[in-house]
N, C-alpha and C positions, 0 to 999 in steps of 0.2 A: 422315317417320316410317313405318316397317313393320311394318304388320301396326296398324295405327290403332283398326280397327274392333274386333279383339280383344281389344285393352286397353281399348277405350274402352265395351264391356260391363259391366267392372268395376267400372268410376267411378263414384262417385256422380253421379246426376242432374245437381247443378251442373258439376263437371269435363266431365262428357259434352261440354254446352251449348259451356262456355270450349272444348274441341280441337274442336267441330264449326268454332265461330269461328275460331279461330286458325289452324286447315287452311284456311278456305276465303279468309281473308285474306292466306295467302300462294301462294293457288295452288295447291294439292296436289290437283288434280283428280282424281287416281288415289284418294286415300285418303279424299275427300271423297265419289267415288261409291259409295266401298266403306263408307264408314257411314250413306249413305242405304240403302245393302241392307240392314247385318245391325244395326245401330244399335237399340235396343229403345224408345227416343226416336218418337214420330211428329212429325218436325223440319215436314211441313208443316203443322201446326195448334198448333205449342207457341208457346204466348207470350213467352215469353222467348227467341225469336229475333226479331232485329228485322228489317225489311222489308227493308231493301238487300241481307241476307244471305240470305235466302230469293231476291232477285231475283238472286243471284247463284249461287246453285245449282240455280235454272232454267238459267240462260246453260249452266252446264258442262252441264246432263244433257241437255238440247237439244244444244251442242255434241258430247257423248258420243254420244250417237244419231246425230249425222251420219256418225259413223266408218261409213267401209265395212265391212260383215259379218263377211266372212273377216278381216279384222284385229282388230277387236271381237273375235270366237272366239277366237281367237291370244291376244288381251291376256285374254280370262276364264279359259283353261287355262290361263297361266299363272301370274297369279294363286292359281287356285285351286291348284296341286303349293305354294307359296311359305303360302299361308293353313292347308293341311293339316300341313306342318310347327309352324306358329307355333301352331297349334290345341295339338297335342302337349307345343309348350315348354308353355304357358299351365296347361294340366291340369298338367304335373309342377309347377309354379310353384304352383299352386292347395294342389296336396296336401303342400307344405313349406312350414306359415303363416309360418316365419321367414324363409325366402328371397323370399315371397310379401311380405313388409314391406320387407324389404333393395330390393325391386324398387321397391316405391313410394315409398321414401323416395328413390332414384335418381332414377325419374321425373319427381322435385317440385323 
């Protein structure tokens, strides 16, 4: 999923919950680090994540921190040219409520 973290602003609280799970159950360690960044969730004390899945987004952000520097910078610049767009679509999507529904009822 692209651009996770920006939809997943959106969502109501339980939705947030269900795509933090759902991301980190199949792996999507890129989109799972990027909603422990901008996520407005504080996923490490919400109770409704349960322990495996907290233990398992230590494992990636530990394994994320092992990445060597200059590669890490590479994957945050890019990211962030890839997030600046999608920031963009999200506000025009925002400000047309009817395309802004057409969107979620897609997403569901």
């Amino acid at each position: 999923m692209v651009g996770g973290a920006l939809i997943c602003k959106y969502l109501p609280r339980e939705e947030q919950l269900k795509l933090i799970s759902d991301l980190i159950q199949n792996d999507s360690l890129e989109e799972v680090l990027e909603l422990i960044e901008t996520s407005p969730l504080d996923i490490t004390t919400d109770s409704n994540i349960e322990t495996p899945i907290f233990e398992k987004i230590t494992e990636q952000v530990i394994a994320y921190a092992s990445i060597d520097g200059e590669a890490r910078e590479m994957f945050r610049s890019s990211r962030a040219e890839m997030n600046k767009a999608l920031r963009t679509s999200a506000q025009l999507l925002c400000c047309l409520p009817s395309v802004w529904h057409k969107f979620q009822v897609w997403m569901s």
